[in-house]
C-alpha positions as CSV (number, residue, x, y, z in Angstrom):
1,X,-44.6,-40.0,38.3
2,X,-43.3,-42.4,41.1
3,X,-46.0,-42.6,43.8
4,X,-48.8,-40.8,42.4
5,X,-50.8,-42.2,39.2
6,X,-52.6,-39.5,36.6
7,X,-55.3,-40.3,34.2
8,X,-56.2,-37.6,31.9
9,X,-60.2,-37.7,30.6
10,X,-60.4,-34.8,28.8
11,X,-60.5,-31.1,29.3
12,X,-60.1,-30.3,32.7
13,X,-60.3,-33.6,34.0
14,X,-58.0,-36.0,36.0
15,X,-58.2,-38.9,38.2
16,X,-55.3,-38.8,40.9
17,X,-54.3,-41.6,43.1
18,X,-52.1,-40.6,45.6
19,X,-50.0,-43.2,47.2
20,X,-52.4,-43.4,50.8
21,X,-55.0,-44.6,47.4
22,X,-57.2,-42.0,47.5
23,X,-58.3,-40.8,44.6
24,X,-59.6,-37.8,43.8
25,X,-61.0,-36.5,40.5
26,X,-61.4,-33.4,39.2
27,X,-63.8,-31.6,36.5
28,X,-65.1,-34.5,35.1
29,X,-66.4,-34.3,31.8
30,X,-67.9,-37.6,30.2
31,X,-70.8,-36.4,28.2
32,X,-71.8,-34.2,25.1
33,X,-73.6,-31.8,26.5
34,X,-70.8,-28.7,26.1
35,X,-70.4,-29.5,22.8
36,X,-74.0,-30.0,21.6
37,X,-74.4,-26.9,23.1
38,X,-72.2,-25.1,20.4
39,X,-72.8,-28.2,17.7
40,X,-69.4,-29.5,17.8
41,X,-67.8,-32.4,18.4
42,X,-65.6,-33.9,21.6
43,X,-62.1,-33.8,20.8
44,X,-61.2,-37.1,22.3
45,X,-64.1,-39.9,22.5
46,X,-65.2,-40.0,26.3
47,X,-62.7,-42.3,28.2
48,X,-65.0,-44.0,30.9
49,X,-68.5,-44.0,31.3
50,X,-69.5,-41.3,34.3
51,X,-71.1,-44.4,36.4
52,X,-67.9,-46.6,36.2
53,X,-65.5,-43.7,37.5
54,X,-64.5,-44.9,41.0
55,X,-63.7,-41.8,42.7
56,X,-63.7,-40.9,46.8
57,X,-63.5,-37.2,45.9
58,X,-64.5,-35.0,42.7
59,X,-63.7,-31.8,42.8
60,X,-65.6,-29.3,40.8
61,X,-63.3,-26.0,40.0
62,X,-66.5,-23.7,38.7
63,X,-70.3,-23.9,37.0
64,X,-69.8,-24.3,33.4
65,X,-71.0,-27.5,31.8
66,X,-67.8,-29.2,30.7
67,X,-66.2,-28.6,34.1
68,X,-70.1,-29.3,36.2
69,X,-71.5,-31.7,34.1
70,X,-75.1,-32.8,35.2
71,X,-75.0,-35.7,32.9
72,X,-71.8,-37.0,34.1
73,X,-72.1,-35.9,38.0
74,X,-76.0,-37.5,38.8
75,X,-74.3,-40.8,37.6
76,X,-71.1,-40.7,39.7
77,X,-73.3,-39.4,42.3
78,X,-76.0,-42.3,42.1
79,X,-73.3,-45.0,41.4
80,X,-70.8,-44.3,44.6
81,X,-70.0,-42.5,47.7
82,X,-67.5,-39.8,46.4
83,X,-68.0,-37.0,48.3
84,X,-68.3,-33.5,45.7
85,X,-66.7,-30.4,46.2
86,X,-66.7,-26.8,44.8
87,X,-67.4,-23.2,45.4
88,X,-70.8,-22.3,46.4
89,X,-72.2,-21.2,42.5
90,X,-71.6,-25.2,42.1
91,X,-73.5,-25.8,45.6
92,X,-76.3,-23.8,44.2
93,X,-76.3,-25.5,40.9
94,X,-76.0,-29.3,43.1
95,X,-79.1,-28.2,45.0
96,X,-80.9,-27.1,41.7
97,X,-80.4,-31.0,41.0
98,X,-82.0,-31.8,44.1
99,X,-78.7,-34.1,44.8
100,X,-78.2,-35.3,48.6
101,X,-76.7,-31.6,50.1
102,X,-74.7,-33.8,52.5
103,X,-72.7,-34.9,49.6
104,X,-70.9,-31.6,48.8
105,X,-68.8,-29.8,50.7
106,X,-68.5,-26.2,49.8
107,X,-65.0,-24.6,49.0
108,X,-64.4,-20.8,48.1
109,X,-61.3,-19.5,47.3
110,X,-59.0,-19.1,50.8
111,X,-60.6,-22.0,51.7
112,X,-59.5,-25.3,53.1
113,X,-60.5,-28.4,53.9
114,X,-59.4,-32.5,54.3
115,X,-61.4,-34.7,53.3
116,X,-60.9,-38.4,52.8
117,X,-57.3,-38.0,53.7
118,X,-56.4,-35.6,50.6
119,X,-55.9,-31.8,52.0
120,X,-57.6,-29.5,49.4
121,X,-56.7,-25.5,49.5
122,X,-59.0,-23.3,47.1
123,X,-57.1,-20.3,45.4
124,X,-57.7,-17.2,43.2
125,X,-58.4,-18.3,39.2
126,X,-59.7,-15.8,37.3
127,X,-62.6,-16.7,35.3
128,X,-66.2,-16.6,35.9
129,X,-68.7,-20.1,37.3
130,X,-72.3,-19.5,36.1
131,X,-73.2,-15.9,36.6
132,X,-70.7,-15.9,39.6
133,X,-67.3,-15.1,39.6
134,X,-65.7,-17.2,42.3
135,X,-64.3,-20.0,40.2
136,X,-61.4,-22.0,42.0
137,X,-58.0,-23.3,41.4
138,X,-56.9,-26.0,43.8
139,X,-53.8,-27.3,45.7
140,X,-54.0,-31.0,47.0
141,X,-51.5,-32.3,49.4
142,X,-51.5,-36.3,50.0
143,X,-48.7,-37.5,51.8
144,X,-45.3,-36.3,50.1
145,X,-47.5,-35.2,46.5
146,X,-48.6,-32.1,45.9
147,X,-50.9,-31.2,42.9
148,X,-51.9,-27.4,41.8
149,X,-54.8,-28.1,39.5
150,X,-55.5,-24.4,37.9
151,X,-58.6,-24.8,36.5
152,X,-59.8,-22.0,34.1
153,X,-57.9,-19.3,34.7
154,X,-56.7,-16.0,32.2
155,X,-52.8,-15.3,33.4
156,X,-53.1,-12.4,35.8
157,X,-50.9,-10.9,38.6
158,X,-53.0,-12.1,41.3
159,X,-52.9,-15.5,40.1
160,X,-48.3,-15.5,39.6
161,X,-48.2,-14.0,42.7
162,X,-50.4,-16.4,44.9
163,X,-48.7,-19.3,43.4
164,X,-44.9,-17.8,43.0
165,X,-42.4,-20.8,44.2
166,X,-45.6,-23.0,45.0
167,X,-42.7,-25.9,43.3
168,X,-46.1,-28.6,43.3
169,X,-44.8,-32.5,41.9
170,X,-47.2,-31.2,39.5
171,X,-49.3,-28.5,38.0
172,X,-51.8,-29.1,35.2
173,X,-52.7,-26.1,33.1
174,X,-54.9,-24.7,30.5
175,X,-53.6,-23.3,27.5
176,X,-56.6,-22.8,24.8
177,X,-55.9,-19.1,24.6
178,X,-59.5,-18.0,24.6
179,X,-63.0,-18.7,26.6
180,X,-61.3,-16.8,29.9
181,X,-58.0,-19.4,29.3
182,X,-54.4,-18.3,29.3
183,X,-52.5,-19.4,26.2
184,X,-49.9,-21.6,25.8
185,X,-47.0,-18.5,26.3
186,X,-49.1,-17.5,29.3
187,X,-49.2,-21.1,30.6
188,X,-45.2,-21.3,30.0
189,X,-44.6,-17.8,32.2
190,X,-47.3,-19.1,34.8
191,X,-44.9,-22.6,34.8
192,X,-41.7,-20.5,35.3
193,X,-43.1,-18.4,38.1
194,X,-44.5,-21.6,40.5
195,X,-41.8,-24.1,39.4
196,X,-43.3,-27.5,39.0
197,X,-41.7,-30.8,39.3
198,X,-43.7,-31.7,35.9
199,X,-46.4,-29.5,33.9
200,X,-49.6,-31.1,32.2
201,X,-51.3,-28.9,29.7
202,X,-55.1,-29.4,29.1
203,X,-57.8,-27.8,28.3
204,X,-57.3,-27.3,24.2
């Protein structure tokens, strides 16, 4: 996409640069803890170790470990000056790490805020963060580029109606069908109804 470069790692995550250079990353998983927790495998060898991932904001859409990773956020944490960002059941779990509070900025869903020259909006996904329920999707805006990053989400009403005609440059989507995650008919209804300049699905 002209403007605005997209690097897939896996899962849920993505490193955006957005044509002001800011880049902002989101749900970065670049570990094995998710999967050692259920004895599988990764499906895709980790891209980029945690500590090289030059990032100036990471964006965390909910508590679950292959979207909050602890083994790949202390690293990007320790190794630069991103500032994190997330609802509060990820502020709870950053201050369980006993990482630098002044690092994350909370973001519930309704929310907004600018940081680093990217405008973030949190909106309605519906799946749950931890023993929570206030998972996020996100809307960034940098310059001309707009990004709706879903998250996990099941298709709901709530969630076609908030976004109805959103028409982002792009959306990126999950479509494993199961684990609170539309599937991939879902995620084609949902990319009818908000009308995307380009559709990524992940999460599968």
């Amino acid at each position: 996409m002209a403007g605005l470069e997209v690097v897939w790692l896996g899962q849920a995550g993505f490193l955006y640069t957005f044509p002001n250079s800011v880049i902002v990353c989101t749900d970065p998983y670049l570990s094995h803890a998710a999967t050692r927790e259920k004895s599988r495998e990764r499906i895709m060898p980790i891209p980029v170790p945690a500590w090289e991932v030059a990032a100036d904001v990471v964006i965390l859409t909910h508590d679950h470990s292959d979207h909050f990773d602890e083994l790949t956020l202390r690293p990007m944490a320790e190794s630069s000056q991103a500032i994190f960002v997330g609802p509060s059941s990820c502020l709870e779990h950053w201050r369980a790490m006993r990482l630098a509070e002044e690092r994350f900025l909370r973001l519930d869903q309704g929310e907004t805020l600018s940081v680093a020259g990217v405008r973030l909006k949190a909106v309605y996904a519906n799946h749950d963060s931890g023993s929570a329920r206030d998972a996020i999707g996100v809307v960034l805006e940098a310059g001309s580029f707009v990004v709706y990053q879903i998250g996990d989400s099941e298709f709901d009403e709530r969630l076609a109606e908030q976004a109805r005609g959103l028409q982002p440059d792009l959306m990126c989507v999950p479509i494993n069908g199961r684990l609170g995650n539309m599937t991939f008919d879902e995620a084609a209804r949902l990319t009818a109804i908000v009308e995307p300049s380009m559709v990524v699905p992940m999460h599968y």
